[in-house]
N, C-alpha and C positions, 0 to 999 in steps of 0.2 A: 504494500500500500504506500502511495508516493505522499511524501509528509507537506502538508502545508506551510507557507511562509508566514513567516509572523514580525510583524516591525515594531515589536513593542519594547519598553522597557526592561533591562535584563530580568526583575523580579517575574516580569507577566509572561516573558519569554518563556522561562523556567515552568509556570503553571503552564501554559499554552502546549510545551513538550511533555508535559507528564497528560495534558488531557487527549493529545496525540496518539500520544502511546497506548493510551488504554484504549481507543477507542475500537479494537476490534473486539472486545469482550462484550461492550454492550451496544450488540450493532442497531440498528433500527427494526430490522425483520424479527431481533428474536423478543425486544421491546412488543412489537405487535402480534407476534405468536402467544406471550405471553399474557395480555391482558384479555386478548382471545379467549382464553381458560379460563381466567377469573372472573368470571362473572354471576350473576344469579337472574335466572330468563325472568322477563317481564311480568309473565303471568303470576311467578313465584314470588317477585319482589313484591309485587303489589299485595300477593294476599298474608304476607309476611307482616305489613305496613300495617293493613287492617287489621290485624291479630294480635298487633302489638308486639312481635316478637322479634328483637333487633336481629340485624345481618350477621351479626358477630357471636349470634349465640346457632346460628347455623352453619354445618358444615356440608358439600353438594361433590362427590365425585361423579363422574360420567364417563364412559369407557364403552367407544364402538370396537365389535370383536369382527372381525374377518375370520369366517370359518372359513380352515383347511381343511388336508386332510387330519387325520387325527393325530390328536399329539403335535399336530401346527399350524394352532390358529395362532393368530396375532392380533394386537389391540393397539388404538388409538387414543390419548385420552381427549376429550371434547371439552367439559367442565372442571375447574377446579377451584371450590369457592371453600378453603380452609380446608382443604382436604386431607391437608397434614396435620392438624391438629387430632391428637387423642382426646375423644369425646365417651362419654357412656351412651353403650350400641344398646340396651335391655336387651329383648331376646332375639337380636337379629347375631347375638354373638354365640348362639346354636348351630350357625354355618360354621364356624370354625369347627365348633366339640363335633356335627356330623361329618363333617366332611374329611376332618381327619380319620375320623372313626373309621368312616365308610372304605379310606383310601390303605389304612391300616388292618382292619379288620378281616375286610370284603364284605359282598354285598350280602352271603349267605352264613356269616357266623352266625351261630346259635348260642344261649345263655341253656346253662345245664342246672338244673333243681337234682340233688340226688337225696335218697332214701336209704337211709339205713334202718337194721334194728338190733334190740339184743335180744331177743326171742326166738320164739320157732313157729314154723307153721304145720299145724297138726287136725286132720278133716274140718278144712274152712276157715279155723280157729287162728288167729297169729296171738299169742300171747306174750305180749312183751310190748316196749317201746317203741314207737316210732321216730325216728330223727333225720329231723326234712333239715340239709345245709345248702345255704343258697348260694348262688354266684351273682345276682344281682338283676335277675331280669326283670327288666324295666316293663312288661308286659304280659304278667302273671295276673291275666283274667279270669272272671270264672268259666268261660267256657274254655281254657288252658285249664285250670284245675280241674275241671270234669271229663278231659284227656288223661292226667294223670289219674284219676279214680278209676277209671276204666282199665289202664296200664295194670292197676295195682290188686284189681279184681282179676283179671286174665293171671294171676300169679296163683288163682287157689283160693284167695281170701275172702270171708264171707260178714265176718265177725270179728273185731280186735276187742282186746282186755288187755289194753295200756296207755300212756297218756302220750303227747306230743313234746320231743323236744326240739328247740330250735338253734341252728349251729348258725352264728352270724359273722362269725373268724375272718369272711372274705374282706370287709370291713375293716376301720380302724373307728373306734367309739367316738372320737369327736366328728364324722363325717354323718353320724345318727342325730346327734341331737338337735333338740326342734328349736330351735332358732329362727326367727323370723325379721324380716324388714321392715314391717308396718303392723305391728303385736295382731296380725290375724292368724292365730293359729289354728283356728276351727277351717279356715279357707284352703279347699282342697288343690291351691295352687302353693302353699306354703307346704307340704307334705315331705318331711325328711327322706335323706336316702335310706333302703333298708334292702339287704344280702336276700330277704325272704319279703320283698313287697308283694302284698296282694291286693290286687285290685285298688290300686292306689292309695291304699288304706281310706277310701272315700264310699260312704253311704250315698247313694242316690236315691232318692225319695221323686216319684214321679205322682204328682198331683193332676186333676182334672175330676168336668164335673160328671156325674155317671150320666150314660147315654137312659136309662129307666127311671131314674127319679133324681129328684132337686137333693144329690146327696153329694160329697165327695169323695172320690175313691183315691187311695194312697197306696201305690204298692214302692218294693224296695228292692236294689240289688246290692250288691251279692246277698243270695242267701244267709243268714245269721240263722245260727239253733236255738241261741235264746234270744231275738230280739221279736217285739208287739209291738204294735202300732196302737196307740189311743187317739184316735179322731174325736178331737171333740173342733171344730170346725164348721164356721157355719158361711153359706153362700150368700152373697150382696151381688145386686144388680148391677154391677160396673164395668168399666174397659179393665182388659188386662195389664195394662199400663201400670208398671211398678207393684204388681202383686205379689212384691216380695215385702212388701213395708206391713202389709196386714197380719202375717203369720208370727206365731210366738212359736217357737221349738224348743222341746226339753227335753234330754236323756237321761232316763233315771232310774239308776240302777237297784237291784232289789235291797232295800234295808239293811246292813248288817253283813253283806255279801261280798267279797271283795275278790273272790278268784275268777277264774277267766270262763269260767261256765256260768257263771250269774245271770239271772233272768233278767233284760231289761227293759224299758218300756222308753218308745219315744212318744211322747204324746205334742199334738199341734193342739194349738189353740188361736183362734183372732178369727180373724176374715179372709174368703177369698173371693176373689171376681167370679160370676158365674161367664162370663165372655169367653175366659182361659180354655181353653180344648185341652192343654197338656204340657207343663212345664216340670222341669228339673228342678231340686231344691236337696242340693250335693251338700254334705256335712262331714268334718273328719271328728271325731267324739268320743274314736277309742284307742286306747293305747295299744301297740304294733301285737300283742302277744294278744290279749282280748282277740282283737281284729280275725284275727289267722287261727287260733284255735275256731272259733265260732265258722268263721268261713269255713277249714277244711272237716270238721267236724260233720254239716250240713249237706258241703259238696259229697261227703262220703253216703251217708245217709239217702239222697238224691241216685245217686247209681245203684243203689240197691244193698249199701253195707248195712253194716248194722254193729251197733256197740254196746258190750259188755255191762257198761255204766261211763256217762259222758266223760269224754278225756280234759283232762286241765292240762295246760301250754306254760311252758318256762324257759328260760333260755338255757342255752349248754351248749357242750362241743363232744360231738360224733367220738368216742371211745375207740380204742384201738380195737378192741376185740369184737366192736360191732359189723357184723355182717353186711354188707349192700341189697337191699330190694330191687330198686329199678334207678334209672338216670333219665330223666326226663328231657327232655330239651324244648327249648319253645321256640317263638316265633322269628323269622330270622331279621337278622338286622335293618336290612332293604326295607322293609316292612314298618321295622321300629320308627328308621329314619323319617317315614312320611307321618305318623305320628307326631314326634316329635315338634317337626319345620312345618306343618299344615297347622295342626291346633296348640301350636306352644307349647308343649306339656316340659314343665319346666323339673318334675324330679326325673322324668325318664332323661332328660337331657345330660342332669345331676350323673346319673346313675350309668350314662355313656362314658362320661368324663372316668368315672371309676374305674370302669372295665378297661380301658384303655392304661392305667395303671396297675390294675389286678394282673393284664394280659402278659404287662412289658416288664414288671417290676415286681409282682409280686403280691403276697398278702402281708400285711392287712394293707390293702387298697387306702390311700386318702387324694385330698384335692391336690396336695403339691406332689407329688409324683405324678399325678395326672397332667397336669402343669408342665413338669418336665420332659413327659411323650409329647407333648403337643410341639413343646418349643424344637424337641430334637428332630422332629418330623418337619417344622417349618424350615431347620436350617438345611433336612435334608433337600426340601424342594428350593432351595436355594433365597430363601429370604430369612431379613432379620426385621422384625416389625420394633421398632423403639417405640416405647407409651403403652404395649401391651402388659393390661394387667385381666391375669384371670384368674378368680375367683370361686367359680365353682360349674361354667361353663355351661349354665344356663341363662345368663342376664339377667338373673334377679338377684340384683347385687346394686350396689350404692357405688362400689370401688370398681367391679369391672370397664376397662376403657379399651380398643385402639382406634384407629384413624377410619373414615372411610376410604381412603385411600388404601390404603393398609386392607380391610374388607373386599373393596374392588380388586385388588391384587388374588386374593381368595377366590373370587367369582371368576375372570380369567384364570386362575392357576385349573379350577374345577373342567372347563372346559377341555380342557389336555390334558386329563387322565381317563384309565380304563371304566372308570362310574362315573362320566359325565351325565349320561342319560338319567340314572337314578338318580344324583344328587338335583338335577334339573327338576324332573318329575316330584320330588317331593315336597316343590316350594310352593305355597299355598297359588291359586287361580284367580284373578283379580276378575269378578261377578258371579264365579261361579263355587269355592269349595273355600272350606278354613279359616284363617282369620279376613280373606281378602276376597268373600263371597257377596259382601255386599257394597263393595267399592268401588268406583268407574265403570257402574253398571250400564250408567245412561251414556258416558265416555264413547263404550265399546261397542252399545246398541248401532251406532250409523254404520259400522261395518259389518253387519249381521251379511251384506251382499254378497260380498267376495268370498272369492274361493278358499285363499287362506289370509285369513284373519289376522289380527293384529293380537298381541297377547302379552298379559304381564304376569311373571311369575314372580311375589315378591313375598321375600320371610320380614314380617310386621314386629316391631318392640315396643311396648309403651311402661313407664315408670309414672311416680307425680314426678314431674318436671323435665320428663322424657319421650319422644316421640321418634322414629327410627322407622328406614325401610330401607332392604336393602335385596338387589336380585337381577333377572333377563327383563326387557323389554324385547319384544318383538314388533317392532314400525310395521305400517302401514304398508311400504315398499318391503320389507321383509329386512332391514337388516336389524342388528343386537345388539343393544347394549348393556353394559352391565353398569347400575345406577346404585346407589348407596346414600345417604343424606341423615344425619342426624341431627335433630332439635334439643337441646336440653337448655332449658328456661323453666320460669315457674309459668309462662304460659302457653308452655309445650301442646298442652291438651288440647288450644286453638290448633296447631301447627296440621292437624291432618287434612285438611284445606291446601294448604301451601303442596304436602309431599304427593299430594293428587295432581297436582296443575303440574307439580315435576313429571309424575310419569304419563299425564296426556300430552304434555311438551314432547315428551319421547316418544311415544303411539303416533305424534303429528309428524314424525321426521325434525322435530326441533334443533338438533344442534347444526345450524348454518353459520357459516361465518359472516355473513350480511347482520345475523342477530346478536353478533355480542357486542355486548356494549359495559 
């Protein structure tokens, strides 16, 4: 580059050659390439403006993928408005715990329940102990458990005469206890990890009004052996509109009774809408051993067992001299994952995180060893993310952060391994499935025409003071991008206005360089 003359005084001369010199660093093109990225689209700034939630408290990556073949797409980025800042992702930071999982695991690992006893089995009879030791499956339903009672009747068994012991070893004891971020501990989204979860350790109470008379009917899952229902509940003429503000619920256990065979009663009391057709009303109410005695108790009883005198549940660890029954295995991961990333389920998330150190490191499983696979897996896939903190890898956390940028990096790395299809597939459907079944529904309606459709698959997070989406877009003309944006303000909670107009920005073809400004 040929240096300019300058007829100044030696002081100016001097600046004049130093701003000479530098001048190939900060050339004009890359000045305008970069303000190009920095920006926030029109539609977003405005409803930002309205919502009251400044620019600074959001952050926007945008990232067009060029598919190749596999294993060689490449990416563009479009948008970068603070992308590098480390913000709290809530449970968009599920992509990370699955997708390592998924890229580590595979897509067909299974979680093993095994059975031992110290008994014998003599015409039908087992007499002795049962001792169920978990590995963590995140998805120990009851129709899984009425898999395994059937396993366990095909062995002979007709009748036991002994109790349940439960082996939780996989575990490290502070990764159980109930701990909460916003003292809801009854809230079956608070739900600890547990080596033997059943059924989320969550009652589901399903209300509505009977189809024969002005009554209401309440039934429950999972089966429990001693839980009653006392309806005393009565029906009002109204919209189902907040039909959860009328209901009073109480669990209450038999007087005097404290072991895990105790007869309990849930009794409703207050008001319900008679409008409601059928709504959920999920409670967690019983401590893990309660819970799982009663459930598999029940689920035995249901396949046709039958018991000596009702078993009580404690905890333990599987004896050497005890024998094996069967090894169960349950549902496989691929499966888990769309769980997961479609309806947030934040302890199965917990409980991926674990296995993933159970798997690499060992027992007793905790969160920083899980931590540890995660980070040694990202250095294998060749990055280092600075600001990441994880927690417990499901985003419900206060302290989990990293970058969208950092996220997007993730959603490209995804597209170029062997489980891109599955990890894609199991990001909730923007109007159709998950958390994002009723979003951009009216967005996506103008395209109903076309052959193929425009489509956003995006994993949702919300906190108080936290709003987050992060995933594929598929435009209009068909290409991809991978979008990320997190809100964290105290009026975050407006902010899903804004990360709507982001992704119809992207469904319209938005990022042109005519638009940034």
């Amino acid at each position: 580059m040929a240096m300019r003359k300058c007829y100044l005084p030696s002081l100016s001369l001097i600046f004049c050659l130093l701003c000479t010199l530098s001048a190939p660093v900060i050339s004009a093109d890359l000045i305008s390439q970069e303000s190009a990225l920095q920006y926030i689209p029109k539609a977003v700034a405005l409803s930002l403006d309205k919502n009251q939630i400044p620019k600074e408290s959001i952050s926007i990556s945008v990232v067009e993928i060029e598919l190749g073949r596999p294993g060689k797409s490449i990416s563009k980025t479009q948008v970068d408005w603070r992308a590098d800042a480390a913000m709290n992702p809530a449970s968009t930071m599920k992509i990370l715990t699955t997708l390592t999982s998924l890229d580590m695991l595979g897509p067909q690992y299974r979680w093993r329940t095994n059975l031992f006893t110290d008994g014998v089995i003599r015409q039908g009879l087992l007499k002795g102990n049962i001792y169920l030791q978990g590995t963590g499956d995140p998805k120990l339903i009851p129709e899984e458990l009425a898999k395994m009672m059937k396993a366990l009747k095909n062995l002979g068994i007709g009748k036991i005469d002994g109790n349940l012991i439960f082996d939780r070893s996989a575990y490290a004891s502070s990764v159980m206890e109930h701990n909460t971020i916003d003292g809801e501990s009854l809230r079956a989204y608070n739900v600890p990890p547990d080596p033997l979860l059943y059924a989320f350790r969550t009652i589901s109470f399903v209300l509505g009004k009977s189809r024969t008379a002005d009554f209401i009917d309440i039934s429950f899952t999972p089966a429990l052996s001693q839980l009653k229902v006392l309806n005393q509940m009565q029906l009002i003429d109204t919209p189902c509109d907040n039909w959860k503000t009328g209901i009073r619920f109480n669990l209450d256990p038999e007087a005097g009774n404290t072991s895990t065979t105790q007869l309990l009663n849930a009794q409703f009391s207050g008001v319900f809408p008679s409008q409601c057709r059928s709504v959920n009303y999920n409670v967690v109410a019983l401590d893990a051993n309660t819970f799982l005695t009663q459930g598999f108790t029940a689920a035995w009883e249901l396949a046709g067992g039958s018991w000596v005198k009702p078993p009580t549940g404690k905890d333990g660890v599987v004896p050497i001299t005890a024998r094996p029954l069967l090894q169960f295995e349950g549902i496989n991961l691929a499966d888990d994952v769309v769980d997961i990333n479609k309806y947030s389920n934040n302890v199965m998330a917990r409980q991926l995180l674990l296995t993933l150190a159970l798997e690499k490191m060992g027992k007793p499983a905790t969160t920083e060893n899980g931590n540890l696979v995660i980070q040694s897996w990202l250095k294998q896939m060749g990055m280092q993310f600075s600001g990441l903190v994880i927690e417990n890898g499901s985003g419900l956390s206060r302290n989990e952060a990293i970058s969208a940028e950092h996220m997007n990096d993730l959603l490209v790395l995804a597209r170029n391994l062997p489980i891109a299809e599955t990890f894609y597939n199991s990001l909730p459907i923007a109007g159709t499935d998950g958390t994002m079944r009723n979003r951009l529904m009216t967005q996506l309606r103008k395209f109903l025409h076309l052959k193929k459709k425009p489509e956003a698959r995006i994993k949702t997070g919300s906190l108080a003071d936290v709003r987050a989406i992060s995933g594929y877009v598929i435009s209009k003309s068909g290409k991809m991008y991978a979008v990320t944006s997190f809100i964290n303000h105290p009026n975050a909670w407006r902010g899903l206005e804004a990360h709507d107009q982001l992704l119809t920005w992207l469904i319209e073809d938005g990022p042109e360089p005519k638009q940034a400004r």
